[in-house]
DOVOPA-788501 format. One line per field, with one value per residue (C-alpha): residue number from 1; x, y, z; residue in one letter. Coordinates in Angstrom, 3 decimals, padded with zeros to 6 digits. Example, Ala and Ser with C-alpha at 12.3 -4.5 7.8 and 13.67 -1.06 7.14 Angstrom:
% residues 2
num <- (1 2)
px <- (012.300 013.670)
py <- (-004.500 -001.060)
pz <- (007.800 007.140)
residu <- (A S)
//
This chain:
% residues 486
num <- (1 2 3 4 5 6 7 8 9 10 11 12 13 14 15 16 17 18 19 20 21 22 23 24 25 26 27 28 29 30 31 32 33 34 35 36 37 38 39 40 41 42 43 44 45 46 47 48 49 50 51 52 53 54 55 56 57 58 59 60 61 62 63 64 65 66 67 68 69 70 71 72 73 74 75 76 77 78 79 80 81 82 83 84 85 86 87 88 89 90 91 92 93 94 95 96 97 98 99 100 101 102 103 104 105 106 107 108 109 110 111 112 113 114 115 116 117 118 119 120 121 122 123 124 125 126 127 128 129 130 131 132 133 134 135 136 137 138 139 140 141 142 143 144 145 146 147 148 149 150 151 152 153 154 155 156 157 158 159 160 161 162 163 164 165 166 167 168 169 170 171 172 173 174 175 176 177 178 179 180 181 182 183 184 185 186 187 188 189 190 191 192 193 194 195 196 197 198 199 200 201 202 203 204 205 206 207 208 209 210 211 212 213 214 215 216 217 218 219 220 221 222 223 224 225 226 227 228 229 230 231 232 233 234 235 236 237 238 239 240 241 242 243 244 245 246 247 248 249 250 251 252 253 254 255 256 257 258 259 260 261 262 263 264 265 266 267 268 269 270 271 272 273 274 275 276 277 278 279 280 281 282 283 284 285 286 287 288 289 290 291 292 293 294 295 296 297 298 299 300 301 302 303 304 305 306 307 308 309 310 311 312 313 314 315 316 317 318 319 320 321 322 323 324 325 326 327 328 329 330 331 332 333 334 335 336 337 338 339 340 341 342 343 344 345 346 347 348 349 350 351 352 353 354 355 356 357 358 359 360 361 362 363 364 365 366 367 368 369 370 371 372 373 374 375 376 377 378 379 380 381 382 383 384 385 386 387 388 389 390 391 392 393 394 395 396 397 398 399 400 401 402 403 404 405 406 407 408 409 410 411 412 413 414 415 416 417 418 419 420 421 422 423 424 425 426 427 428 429 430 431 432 433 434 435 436 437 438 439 440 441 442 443 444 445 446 447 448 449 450 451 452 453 454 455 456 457 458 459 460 461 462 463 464 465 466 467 468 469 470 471 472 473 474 475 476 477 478 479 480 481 482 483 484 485 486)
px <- (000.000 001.107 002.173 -000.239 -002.776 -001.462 -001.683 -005.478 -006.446 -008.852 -006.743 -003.614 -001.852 001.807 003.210 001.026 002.162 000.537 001.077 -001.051 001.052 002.542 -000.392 000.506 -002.748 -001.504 001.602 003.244 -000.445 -001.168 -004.563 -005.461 -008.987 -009.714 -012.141 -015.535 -014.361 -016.133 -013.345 -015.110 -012.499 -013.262 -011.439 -012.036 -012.904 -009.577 -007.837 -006.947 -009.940 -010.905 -007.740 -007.124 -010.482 -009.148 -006.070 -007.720 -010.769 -007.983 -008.902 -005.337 -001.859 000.385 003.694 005.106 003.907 002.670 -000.993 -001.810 -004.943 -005.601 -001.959 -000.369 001.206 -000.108 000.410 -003.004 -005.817 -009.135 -009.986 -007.508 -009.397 -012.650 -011.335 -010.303 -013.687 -013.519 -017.057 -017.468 -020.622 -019.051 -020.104 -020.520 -023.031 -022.035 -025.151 -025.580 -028.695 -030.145 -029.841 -033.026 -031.770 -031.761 -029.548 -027.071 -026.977 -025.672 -023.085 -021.444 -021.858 -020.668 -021.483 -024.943 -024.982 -026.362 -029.817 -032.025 -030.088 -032.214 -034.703 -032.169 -030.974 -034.328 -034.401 -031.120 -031.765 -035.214 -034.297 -031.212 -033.048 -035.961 -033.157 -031.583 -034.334 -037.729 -040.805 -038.994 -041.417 -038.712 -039.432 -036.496 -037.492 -037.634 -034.504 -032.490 -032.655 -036.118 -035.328 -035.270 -030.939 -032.312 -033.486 -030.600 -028.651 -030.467 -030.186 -025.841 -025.938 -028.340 -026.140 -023.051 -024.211 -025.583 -023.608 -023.306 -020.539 -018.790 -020.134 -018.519 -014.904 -015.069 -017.353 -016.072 -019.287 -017.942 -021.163 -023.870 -026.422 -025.781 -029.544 -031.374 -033.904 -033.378 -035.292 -033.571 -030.075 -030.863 -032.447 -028.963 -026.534 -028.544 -027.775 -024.135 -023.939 -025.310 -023.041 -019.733 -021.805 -021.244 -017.610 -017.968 -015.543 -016.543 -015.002 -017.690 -016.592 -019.431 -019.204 -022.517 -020.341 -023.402 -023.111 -019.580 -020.030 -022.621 -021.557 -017.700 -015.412 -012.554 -012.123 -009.363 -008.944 -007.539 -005.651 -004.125 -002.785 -001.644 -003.387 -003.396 -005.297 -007.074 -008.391 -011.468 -014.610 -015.595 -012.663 -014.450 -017.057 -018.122 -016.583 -013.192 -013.837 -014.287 -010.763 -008.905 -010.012 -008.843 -011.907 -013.313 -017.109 -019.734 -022.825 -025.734 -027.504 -030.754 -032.703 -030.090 -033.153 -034.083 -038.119 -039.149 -042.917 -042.907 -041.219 -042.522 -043.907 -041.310 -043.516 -046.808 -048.600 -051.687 -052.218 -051.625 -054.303 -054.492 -053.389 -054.948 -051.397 -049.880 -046.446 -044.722 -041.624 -040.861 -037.770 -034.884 -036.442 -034.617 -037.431 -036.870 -038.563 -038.655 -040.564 -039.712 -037.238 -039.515 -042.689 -042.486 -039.946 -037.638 -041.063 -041.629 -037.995 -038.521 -041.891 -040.959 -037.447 -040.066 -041.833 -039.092 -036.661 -038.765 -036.173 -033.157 -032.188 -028.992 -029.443 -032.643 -031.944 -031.191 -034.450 -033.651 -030.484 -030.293 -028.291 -028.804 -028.197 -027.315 -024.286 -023.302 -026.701 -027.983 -025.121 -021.594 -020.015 -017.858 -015.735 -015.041 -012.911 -013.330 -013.640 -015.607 -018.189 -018.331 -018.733 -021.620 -024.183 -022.672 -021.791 -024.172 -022.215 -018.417 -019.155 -018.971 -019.820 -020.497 -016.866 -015.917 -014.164 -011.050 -009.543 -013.057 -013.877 -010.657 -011.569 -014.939 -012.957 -010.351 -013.439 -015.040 -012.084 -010.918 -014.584 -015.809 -011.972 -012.099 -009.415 -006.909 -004.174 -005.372 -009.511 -008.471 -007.960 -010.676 -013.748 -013.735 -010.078 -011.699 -013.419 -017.069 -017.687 -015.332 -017.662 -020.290 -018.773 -017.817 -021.912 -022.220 -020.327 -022.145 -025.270 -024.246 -022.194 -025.047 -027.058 -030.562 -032.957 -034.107 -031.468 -033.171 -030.972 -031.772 -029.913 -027.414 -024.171 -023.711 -020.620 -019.323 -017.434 -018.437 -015.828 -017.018 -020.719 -020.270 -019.003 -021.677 -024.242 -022.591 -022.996 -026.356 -027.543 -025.516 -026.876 -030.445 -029.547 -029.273 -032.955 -031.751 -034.622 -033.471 -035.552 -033.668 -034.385 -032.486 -032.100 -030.093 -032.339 -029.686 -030.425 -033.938 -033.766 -031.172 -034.209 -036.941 -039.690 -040.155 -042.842 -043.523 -044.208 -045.766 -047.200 -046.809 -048.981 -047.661 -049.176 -047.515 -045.833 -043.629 -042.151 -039.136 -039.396 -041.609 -039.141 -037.324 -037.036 -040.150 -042.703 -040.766 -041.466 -045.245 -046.651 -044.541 -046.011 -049.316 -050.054 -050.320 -048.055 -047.056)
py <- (000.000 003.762 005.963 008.341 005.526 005.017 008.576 008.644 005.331 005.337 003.188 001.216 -001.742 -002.763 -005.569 -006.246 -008.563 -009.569 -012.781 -013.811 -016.346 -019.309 -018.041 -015.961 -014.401 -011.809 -012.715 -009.866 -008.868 -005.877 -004.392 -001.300 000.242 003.211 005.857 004.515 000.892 -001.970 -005.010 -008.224 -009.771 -013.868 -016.590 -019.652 -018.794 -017.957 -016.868 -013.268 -011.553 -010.145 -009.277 -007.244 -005.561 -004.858 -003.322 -000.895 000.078 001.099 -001.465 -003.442 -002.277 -004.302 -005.871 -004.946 -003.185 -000.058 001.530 005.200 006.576 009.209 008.662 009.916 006.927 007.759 006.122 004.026 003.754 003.835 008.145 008.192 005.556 007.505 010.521 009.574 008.382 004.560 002.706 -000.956 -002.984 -005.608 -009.343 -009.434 -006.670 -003.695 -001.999 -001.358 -003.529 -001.390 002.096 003.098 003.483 007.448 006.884 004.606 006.442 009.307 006.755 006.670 010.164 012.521 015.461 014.707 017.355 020.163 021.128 018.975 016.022 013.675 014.760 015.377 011.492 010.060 012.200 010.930 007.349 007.101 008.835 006.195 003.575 004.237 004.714 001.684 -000.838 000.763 -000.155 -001.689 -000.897 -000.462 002.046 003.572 005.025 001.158 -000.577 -002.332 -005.605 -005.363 -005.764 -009.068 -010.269 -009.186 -005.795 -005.185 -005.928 -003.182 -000.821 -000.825 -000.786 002.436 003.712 003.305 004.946 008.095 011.413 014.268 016.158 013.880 011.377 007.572 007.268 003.646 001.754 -002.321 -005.080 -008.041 -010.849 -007.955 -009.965 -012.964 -012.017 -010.853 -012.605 -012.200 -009.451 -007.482 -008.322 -007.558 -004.071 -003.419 -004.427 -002.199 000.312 -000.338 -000.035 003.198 004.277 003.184 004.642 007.869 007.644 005.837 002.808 -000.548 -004.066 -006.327 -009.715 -012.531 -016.247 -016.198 -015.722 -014.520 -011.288 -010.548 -011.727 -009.177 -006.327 -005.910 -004.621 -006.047 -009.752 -010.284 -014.102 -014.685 -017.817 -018.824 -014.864 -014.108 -012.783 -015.529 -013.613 -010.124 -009.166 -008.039 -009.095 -010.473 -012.326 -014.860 -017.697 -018.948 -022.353 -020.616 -018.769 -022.041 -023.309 -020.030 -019.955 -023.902 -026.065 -028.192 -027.349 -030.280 -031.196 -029.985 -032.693 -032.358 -035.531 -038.346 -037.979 -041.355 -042.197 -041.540 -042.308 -045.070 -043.744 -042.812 -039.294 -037.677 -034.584 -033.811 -030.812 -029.742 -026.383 -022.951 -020.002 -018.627 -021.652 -024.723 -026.869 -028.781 -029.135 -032.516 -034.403 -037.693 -039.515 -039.169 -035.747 -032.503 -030.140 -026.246 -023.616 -020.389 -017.650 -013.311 -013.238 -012.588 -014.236 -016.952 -019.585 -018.627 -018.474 -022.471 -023.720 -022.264 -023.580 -027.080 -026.949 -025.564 -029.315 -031.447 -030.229 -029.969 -032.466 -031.511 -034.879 -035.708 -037.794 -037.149 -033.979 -036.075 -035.481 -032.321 -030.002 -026.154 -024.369 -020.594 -018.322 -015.173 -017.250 -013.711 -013.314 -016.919 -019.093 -019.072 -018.533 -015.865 -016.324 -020.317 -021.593 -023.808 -026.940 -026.211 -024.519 -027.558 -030.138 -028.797 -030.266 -033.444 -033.313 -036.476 -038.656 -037.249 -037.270 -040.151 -040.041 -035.867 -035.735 -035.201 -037.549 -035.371 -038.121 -038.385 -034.417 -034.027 -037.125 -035.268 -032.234 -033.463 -035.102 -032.619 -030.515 -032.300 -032.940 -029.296 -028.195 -026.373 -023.829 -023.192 -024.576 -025.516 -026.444 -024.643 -020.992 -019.023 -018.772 -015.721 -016.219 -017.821 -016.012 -015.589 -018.427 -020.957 -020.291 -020.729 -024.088 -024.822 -024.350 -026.607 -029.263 -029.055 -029.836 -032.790 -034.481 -034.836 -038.154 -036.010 -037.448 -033.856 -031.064 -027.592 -025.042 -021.276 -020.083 -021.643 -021.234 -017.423 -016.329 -019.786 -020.606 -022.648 -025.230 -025.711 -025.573 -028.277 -030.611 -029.798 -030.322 -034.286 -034.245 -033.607 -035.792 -038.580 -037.946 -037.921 -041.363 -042.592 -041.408 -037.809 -035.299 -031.920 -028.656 -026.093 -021.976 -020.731 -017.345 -018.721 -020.304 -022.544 -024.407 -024.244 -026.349 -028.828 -029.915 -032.969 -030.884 -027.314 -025.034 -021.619 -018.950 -015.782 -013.939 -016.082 -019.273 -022.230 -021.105 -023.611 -027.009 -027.953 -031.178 -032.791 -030.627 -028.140 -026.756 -023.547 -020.321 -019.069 -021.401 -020.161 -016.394 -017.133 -018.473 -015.777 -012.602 -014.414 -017.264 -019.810 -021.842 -021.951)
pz <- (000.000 -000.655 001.424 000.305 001.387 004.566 005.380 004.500 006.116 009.042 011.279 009.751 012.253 011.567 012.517 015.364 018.075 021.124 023.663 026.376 028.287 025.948 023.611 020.725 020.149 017.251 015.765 013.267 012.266 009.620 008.878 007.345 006.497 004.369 004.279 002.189 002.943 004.501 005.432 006.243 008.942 008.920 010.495 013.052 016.877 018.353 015.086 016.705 015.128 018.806 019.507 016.803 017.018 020.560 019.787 017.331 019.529 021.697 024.322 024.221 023.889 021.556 022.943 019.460 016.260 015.853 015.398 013.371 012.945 010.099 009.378 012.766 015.214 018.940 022.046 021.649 024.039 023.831 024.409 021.349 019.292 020.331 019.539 015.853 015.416 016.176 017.728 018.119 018.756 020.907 020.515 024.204 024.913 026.784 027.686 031.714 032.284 034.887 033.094 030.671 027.005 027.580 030.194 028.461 025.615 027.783 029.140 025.464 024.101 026.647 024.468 025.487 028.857 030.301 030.855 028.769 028.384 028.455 025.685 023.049 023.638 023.829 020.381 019.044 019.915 018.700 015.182 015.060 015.980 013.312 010.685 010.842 012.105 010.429 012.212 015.456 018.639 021.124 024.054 024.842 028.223 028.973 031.387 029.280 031.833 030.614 026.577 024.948 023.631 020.251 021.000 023.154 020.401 018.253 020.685 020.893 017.268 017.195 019.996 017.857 014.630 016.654 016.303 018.616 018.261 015.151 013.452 013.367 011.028 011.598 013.295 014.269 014.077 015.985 015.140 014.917 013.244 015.723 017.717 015.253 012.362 009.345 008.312 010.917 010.071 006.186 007.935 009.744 006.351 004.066 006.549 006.747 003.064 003.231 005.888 003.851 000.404 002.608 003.116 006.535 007.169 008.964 010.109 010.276 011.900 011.093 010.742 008.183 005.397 002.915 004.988 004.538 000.854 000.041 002.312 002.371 -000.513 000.902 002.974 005.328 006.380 009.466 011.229 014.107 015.074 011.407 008.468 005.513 002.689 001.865 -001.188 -002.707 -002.005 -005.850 -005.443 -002.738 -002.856 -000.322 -001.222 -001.189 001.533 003.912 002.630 002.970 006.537 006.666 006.212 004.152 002.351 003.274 002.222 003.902 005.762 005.096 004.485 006.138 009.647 009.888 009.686 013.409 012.546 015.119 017.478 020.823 021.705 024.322 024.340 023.779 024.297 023.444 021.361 023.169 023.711 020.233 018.147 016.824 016.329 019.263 020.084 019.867 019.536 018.349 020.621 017.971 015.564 015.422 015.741 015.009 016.226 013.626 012.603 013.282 016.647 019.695 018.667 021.532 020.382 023.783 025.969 024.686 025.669 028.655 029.493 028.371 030.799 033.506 032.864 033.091 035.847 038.465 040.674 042.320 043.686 042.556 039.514 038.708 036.613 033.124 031.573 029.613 029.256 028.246 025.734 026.832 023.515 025.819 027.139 029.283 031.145 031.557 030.711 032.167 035.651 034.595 037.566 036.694 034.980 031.579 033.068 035.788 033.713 031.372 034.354 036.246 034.285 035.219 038.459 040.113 037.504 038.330 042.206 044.778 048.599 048.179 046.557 042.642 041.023 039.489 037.641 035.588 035.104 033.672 031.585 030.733 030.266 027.827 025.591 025.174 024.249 021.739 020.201 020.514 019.463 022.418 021.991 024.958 026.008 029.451 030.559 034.074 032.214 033.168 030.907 030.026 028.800 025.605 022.767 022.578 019.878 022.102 025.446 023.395 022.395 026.424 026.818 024.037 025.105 029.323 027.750 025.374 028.067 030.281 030.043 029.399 026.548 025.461 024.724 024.386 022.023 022.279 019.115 020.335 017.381 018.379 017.119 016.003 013.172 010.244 010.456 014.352 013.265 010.939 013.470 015.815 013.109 013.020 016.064 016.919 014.093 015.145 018.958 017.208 015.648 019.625 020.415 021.740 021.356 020.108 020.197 018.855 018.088 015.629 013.674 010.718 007.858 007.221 010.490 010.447 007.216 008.857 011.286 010.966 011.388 012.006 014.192 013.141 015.733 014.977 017.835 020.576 019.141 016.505 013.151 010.939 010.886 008.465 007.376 004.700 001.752 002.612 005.443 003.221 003.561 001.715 003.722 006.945 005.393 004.469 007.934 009.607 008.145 007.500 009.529 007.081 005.830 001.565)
residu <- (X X X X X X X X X X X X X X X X X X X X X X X X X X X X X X X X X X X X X X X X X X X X X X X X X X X X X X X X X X X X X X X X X X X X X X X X X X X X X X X X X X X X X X X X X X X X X X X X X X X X X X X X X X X X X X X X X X X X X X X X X X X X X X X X X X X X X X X X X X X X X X X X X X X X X X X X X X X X X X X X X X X X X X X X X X X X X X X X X X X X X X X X X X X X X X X X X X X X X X X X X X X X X X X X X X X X X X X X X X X X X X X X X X X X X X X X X X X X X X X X X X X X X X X X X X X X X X X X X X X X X X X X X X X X X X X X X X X X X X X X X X X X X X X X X X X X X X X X X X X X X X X X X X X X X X X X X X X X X X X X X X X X X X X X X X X X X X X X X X X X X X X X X X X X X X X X X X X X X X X X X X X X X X X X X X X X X X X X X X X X X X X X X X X X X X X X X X X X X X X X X X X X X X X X X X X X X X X X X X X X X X X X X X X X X X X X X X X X X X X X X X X X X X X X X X X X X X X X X X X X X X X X X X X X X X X X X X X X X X X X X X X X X X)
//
């Protein structure tokens, strides 16, 4: 790149190194994004994506390398990232739960003081919020605690793209779409495009490679801490996007369910206020729950855990397991470490007079490390030493390695990589094949059609069931917006 370039780049990263232990997290990385640019950043969980995003938010110092923004080096930090007009929508939402939406916007645009405060943001927000995500019915004098993962989600975004004083240079996406449906997420990339049609610059970091497809202009493929390709977008499928990043393209599943016609019933409800389908599931189906985010496919998982895990005696909690999709709020123990957090779902089966069995949690441990590709060096780090995808895999792996016949899955492949997906994917099938029961919410057609038999949800009741061939993403669309299915 030019010199001339450099000096008119956003933010440009030489030779970025940083270490974390034994762990070389960034080794000799270099990254540089340009005014009117969007730079899709892919790459498996733990490839130094995060890391890098860190370094140029300002959050992170290097150990070596140096970082410019606008063309001038500085001593880094994050009121000098700010400053030079960096914003990043964090994959691990940073909103203060028990501050309204007025209030948190406040929290991240300081320029919002003085007398009156607190209309102007309600203002700002509102406007931002209307822009990007037309038609969304979000009250923004509400607490955030109060907002469903999905509308939280919208919110930081809107937060992000506001302007007070100066409007965004470059504004980071780590997994932005990862909570919302897909009419949101096409909402929020039209916007983007807008945004960088306007001269505005953005990283977008997202493991549903159709979005960085159609959205960046540039790809930069990341692995293991080093950057292994970037060039333009046109120059991707998505084919040879999965083998730059180091995997191998497989077929979709779809189809290879055995019959489960005979099998027994391991739940059977009867319909809901408002609906005239029932809910059941056959002992070995996949069953997916889909229709627009919020319509009551979260409110179901949790009503059918509520049934079955009534007993706290020790071994008598196997009947179902939970896969929380807001892994921050409702699903790790922050303070724990890997292992730990992985064993407690099966804690009466590693314990003996009142005492765990180490010898066989590290057993457990290991496992599921190796089957999950788990990636640390050591299961006693803590968990929040791993990225967001790999916790996500550590919650993964808890409720698989229980012995319960039902597995419930809130959207549960968050910020995981394809490569990883596709194992799990073998995995659940092949668990399926052994009578497992899975349930399983998901925001990604691509999943949906993966499943035995799919519910639809639109407004709280089951408006559509859908079977083999007639699972896609136009029948999913029909009984959404109109109750009945195509």
């Amino acid at each position: 790149m030019s010199i001339e370039a450099e000096q008119q780049a956003v933010v440009s990263a030489r030779g970025i190194r940083v270490e974390f232990g034994a762990v070389k997290a960034l080794d000799g990385v270099d990254l540089t994004i340009l005014p009117g640019e969007a730079v899709g950043l892919v790459g498996h969980n733990g490839a130094g994506k995060s890391t890098i995003v860190n370094v140029i938010n300002g959050g992170l110092l290097p150990h070596q390398g140096t970082i410019a923004y606008g063309g001038e080096e500085g001593a880094g930090g994050v009121a000098t990232a700010r400053a030079n007009g960096v914003r990043c929508v964090f994959q691990e939402l940073s909103l203060c739960p028990n501050l309204t939406i007025v209030e948190n916007t406040r929290v991240m645009h300081a320029g919002l003081k003085g007398f009156g405060w607190r209309k102007r943001a309600l203002s700002l927000i509102r406007s931002k919020l209307d822009e990007i995500f037309p038609g969304n019915h979000i009250d923004c004098s509400a607490t955030v605690g109060e907002l469903s993962i999905a509308e939280r989600q919208m919110v930081e975004i809107a937060i992000t793209f506001a302007a007070v004083t100066e409007a965004p240079r470059l504004v980071i996406l780590d997994e932005p779409t990862s909570s919302l449906d897909a009419g949101l997420a096409e909402q929020l990339l039209a916007h983007v495009r807008r945004f960088v049609a306007s001269g505005g610059s953005v990283l977008l970091i997202s493991h549903i490679l159709g979005e960085i497809l159609s959205t960046s202009s540039r790809i930069v493929v990341m692995k293991d801490g080093r950057v292994v390709t970037s060039r333009p977008a046109g120059g991707f499928s998505v084919h040879s996007l999965v083998e730059a990043m180091g995997s191998v393209v497989k077929e979709r599943m779809r189809g290879v369910g055995k019959e489960r016609q005979d099998a027994p019933f391991t739940i059977d409800r009867p319909p809901e206020e408002g609906s005239q389908i029932g809910f059941r599931a056959r002992s070995g189906e996949i069953i997916g729950l889909a229709g627009l985010g919020g319509h009551g496919q979260t409110d179901m998982l949790l009503a059918l855990f509520r049934d079955r895990s009534g007993n706290w005696l020790p071994g008598h909690g196997d009947a179902i397991a939970f896969v929380a999709g807001d892994r921050a709020l409702n699903g790790t123990f922050p303070l724990w470490s890997i292992l730990k957090n992985l064993s407690i779902g099966s804690l009466p089966h590693l314990s003996r007079l009142a005492a765990i069995n180490a010898p066989r949690e590290w057993a457990l441990g290991a496992d599921w490390k190796q089957r999950m590709e788990i990636r640390t060096p050591d299961m006693n780090n803590p968990i929040l030493s791993l990225s967001g995808g790999n916790q996500q895999k550590v919650l993964f792996a808890r409720a698989l390695a229980t012995k319960a016949d039902i597995v419930l899955m809130d959207d549960p492949m968050r910020g995981v990589d394809i490569g990883t997906k596709q194992e799990v994917y073998a995995i659940l099938r092949s668990e399926a094949d052994r009578g497992r029961t899975f349930i399983w919410y998901s925001t990604e057609m691509d999943e949906i059609c993966l499943c035995d038999r799919v519910y639809v949800f639109r407004d709280g009741a089951i408006v559509a069931e859908l079977v083999g061939d007639a699972i896609e993403e136009k029948s999913v669309l029909a009984a959404s917006f109109s109750g009945d299915a195509a």
